[in-house]
C-alpha positions in Angstrom: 102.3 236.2 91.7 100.4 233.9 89.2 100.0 235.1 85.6 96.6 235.0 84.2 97.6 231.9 82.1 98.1 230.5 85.6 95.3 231.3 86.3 93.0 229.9 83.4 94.8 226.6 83.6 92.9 225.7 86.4 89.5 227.7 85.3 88.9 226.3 82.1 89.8 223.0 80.4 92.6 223.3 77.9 91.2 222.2 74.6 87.4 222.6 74.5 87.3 225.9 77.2 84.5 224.0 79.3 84.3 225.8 83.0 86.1 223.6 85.7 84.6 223.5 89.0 87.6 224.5 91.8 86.7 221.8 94.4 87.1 218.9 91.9 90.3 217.4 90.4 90.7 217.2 86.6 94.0 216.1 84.5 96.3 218.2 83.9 99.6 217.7 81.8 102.8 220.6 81.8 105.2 222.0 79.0 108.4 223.5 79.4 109.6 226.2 77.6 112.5 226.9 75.7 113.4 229.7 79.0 112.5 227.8 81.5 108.9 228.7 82.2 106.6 225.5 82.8 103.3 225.7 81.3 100.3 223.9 83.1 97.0 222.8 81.3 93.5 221.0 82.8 91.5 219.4 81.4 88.1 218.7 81.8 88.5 215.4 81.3 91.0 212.0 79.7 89.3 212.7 76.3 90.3 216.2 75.8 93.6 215.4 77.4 94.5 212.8 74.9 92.9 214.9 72.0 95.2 218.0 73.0 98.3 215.8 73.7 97.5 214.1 70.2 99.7 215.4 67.4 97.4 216.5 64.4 
């Protein structure tokens, strides 16, 4: 069963929290924990993609 975080991943964009439509497609990156667990992020679009991959 998918967590909630699963869940958000593909409801709301990553960095800014903007609403993603579910019938479009949107980049998405992943991170893998230390245990294992893979992480997955969308993004609304490139520029809040490369903004949250950016280090500060």
């Amino acid at each position: 069963m998918a967590s909630s975080a699963d869940r958000d991943a593909f409801e709301v964009c990553g960095r800014c929290g903007e609403p993603l439509a579910g019938t479009d497609w949107y980049p998405a990156t992943t991170r893998l924990r230390a245990d294992g667990t893979r992480l997955v992020f969308s993004f609304c679009d490139r520029h809040c993609l490369a903004a949250w991959d950016r280090p500060d």
